[in-house]
LUMKOL-968182 format. One line per 4 residues: for each residue x negated, y, z of C-alpha. Coordinates in steps of 0.2 Angstrom, whole numbers, padded with zeros to 4 digits. Example, Ala and Ser with C-alpha at 12.3 -4.5 7.8 and 13.67 -1.06 7.14 Angstrom:
<pts>
-0062,-0022,0039 | -0068,-0005,0036
</pts>
This chain:
<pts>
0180,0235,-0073 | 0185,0250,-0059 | 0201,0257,-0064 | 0198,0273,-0052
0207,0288,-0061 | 0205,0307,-0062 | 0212,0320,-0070 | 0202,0326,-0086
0198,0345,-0092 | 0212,0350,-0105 | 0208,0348,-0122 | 0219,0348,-0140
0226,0332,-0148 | 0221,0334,-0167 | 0227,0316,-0173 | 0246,0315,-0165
0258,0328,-0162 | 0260,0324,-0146 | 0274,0337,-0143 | 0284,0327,-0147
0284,0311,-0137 | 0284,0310,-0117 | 0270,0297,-0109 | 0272,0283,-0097
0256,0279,-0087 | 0255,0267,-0072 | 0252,0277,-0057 | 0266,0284,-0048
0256,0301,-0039 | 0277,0306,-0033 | 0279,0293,-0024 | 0295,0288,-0030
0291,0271,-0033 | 0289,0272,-0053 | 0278,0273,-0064 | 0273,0293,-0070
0282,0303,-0083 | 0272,0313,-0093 | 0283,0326,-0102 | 0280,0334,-0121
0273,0351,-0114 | 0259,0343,-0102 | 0252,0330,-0117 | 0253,0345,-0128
0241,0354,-0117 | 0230,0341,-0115 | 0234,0330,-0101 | 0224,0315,-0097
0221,0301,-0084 | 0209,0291,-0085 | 0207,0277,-0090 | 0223,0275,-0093
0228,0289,-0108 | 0211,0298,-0112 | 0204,0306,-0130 | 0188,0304,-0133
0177,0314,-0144 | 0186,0309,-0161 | 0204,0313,-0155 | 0209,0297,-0154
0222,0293,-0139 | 0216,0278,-0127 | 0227,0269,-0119 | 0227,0255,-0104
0239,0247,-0092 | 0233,0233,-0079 | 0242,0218,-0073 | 0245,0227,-0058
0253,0245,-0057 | 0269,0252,-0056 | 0283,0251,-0068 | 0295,0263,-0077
0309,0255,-0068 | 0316,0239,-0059 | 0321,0231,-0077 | 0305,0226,-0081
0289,0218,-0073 | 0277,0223,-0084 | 0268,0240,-0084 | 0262,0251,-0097
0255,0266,-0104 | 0265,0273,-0117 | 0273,0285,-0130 | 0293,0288,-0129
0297,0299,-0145 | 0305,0315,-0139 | 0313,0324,-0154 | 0317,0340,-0143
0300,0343,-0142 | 0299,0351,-0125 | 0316,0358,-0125 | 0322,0354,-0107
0340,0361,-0112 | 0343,0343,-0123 | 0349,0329,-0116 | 0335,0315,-0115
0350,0300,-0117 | 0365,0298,-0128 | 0366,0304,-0146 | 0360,0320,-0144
0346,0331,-0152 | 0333,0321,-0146 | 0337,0305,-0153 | 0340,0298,-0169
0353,0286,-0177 | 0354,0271,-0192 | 0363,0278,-0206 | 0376,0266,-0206
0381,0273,-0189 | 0396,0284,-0188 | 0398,0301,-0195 | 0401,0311,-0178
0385,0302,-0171 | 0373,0306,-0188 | 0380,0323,-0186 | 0376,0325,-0166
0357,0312,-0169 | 0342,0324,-0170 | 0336,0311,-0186 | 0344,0298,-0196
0333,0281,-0201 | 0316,0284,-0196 | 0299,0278,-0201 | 0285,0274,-0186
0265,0274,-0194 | 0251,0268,-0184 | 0233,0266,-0185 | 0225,0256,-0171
0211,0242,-0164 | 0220,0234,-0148 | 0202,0234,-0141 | 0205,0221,-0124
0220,0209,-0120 | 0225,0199,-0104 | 0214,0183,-0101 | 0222,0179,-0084
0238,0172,-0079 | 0252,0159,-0082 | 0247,0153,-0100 | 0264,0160,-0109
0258,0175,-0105 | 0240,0179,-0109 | 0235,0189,-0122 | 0249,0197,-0125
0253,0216,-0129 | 0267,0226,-0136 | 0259,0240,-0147 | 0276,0249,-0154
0296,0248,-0153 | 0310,0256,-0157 | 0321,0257,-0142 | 0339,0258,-0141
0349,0263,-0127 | 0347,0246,-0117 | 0340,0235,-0130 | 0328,0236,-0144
0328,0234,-0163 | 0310,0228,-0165 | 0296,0227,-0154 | 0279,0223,-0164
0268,0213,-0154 | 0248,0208,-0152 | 0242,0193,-0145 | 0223,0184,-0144
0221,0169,-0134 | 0205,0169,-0125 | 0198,0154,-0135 | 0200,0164,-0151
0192,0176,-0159 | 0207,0182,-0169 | 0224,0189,-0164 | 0242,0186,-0171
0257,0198,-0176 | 0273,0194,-0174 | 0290,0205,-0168 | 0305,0203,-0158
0321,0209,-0166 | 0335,0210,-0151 | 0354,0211,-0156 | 0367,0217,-0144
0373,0201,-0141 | 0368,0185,-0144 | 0346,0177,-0143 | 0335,0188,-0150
0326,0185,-0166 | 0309,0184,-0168 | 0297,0183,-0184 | 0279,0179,-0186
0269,0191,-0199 | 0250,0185,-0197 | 0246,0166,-0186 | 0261,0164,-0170
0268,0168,-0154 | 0265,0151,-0146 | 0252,0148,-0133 | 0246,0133,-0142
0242,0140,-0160 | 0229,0137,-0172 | 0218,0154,-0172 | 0225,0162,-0186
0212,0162,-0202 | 0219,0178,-0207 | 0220,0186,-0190 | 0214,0202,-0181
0199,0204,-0170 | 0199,0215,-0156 | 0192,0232,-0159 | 0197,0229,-0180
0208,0243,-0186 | 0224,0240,-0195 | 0239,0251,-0196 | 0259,0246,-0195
0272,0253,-0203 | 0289,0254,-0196 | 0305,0259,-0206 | 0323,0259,-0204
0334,0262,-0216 | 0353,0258,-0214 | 0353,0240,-0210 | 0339,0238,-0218
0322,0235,-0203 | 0305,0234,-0214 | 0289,0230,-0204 | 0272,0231,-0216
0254,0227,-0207 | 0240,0236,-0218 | 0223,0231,-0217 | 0209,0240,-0229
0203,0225,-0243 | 0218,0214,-0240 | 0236,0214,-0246 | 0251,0221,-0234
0261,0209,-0225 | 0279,0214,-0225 | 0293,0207,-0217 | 0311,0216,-0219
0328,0210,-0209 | 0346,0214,-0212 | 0352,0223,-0196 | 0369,0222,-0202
0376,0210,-0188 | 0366,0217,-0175 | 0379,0229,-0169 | 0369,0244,-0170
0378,0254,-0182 | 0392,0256,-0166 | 0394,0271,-0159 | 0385,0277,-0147
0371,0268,-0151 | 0355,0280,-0152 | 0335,0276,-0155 | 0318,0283,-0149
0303,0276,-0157 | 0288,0270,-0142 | 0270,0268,-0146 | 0255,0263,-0134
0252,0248,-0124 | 0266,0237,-0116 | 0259,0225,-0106 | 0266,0208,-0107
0258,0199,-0092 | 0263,0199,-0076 | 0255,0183,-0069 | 0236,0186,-0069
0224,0197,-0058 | 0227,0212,-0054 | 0215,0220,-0063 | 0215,0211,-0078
0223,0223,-0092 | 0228,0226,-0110 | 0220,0243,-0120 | 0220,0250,-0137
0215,0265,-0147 | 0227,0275,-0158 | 0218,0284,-0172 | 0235,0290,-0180
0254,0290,-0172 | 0267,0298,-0185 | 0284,0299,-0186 | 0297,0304,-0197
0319,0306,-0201
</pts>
């Protein structure tokens, strides 16, 4: 697959108001040795760059992130193209970190910081088909990909992955929820996360639609995979000694493709469509 990359004609988002979210792509055009930052204003006019965030003709957002690219910063070692929610919705004058207007805060947090959050608690809903996953690399890593989150300010209450291995047909779902201190805590919701499973019976196919739900309220961390003709899977955590509800602590929900692979070829990539992104305080 080439992954050369041009800018496309401007043209309106219908399925996502993406006013309110800022994008991620893996190509840094500045020069400053980071990945791109695409703010609210540019995606609500339209931006593209393909083929890592593109609409097609349904006005569904497409998004890609090779192996290789660069990065949002020199935490991480994976690249990605995705959505970082921006409650100010363009408005420069906000502050982008901290517990301001443009961030949002568990209702178990302190009253000072629920009156300064731009949202209390929050619900995330997707529909998607991660269309490709990795099939290169060091064999912890392959297939995976990180297709929402909700981000704190170093670390991150859930982060909802996807993963196929290539002699599967069908792919897993399972999420990572990380306290302030202490390991992080994850939970399976449909097969594994080991690179020796079972193909799960009940797994997800590439290009098959599903949707995730994503729902915080107080302590209270609800994650619900929907798929049309089967019951929901749900899996809810108590938050309560994860330290979140200090203050200071503020939250910005992240949709797209994270990719988790960093040892495979260069060009080998992770890549999902997003018929839906909503979000609500």
């Amino acid at each position: 697959m080439s992954l050369t990359f041009g800018l496309m004609a401007s043209s309106s988002f219908a399925a996502t108001d993406l006013q309110q979210w800022t994008l991620s792509v893996p190509v840094d055009t500045t020069g400053e040795g980071r990945s791109d930052n695409i703010s609210e204003n540019q995606l609500a006019d339209g931006y593209q760059l393909s083929p890592y965030f593109e609409q097609n003709a349904e006005a569904n957002l497409i998004f890609l992130a090779p192996i290789a690219g660069p990065k949002t910063s020199e935490n991480t070692k994976y690249t990605r193209s995705e959505l970082r929610e921006m409650l100010r919705r363009g408005d420069t004058k906000i502050r982008t970190k901290g517990v301001t207007a443009n961030n949002w805060v568990f209702s178990t947090a302190p009253k000072a910081d629920q009156q300064a959050a731009g949202g209390i608690d929050g619900v995330l809903e997707a529909d998607l088909a991660v269309n490709h996953v990795t099939t290169t690399g060091e064999k912890n890593q392959i297939g995976r990909v990180i297709i929402g989150q909700i981000h704190a300010n170093d670390d991150e209450p859930i982060r909802l992955y996807y993963r196929k291995l290539p002699h599967h047909n069908k792919g897993s779902i399972y999420f990572a929820h990380e306290p302030l201190s202490g390991d992080e805590q994850w939970y399976e919701m449909i097969g594994g996360k080991s690179s020796s499973i079972a193909e799960p019976e009940d797994g997800i196919e590439l290009n098959e639609r599903f949707s995730y739900r994503i729902e915080v309220v107080g302590n209270q961390l609800s994650t619900t995979i929907i798929r049309e003709g089967k019951p929901d899977i749900n899996k809810t955590i108590d938050m309560s000694k994860s330290g979140y509800d200090l203050g200071g602590q503020y939250m910005y929900f992240k949709a797209g493709v994270y990719n988790q692979n960093s040892t495979g070829l260069a060009e080998d990539y992770v890549k999902a469509t997003f018929y839906r992104i909503d979000v609500s305080h």
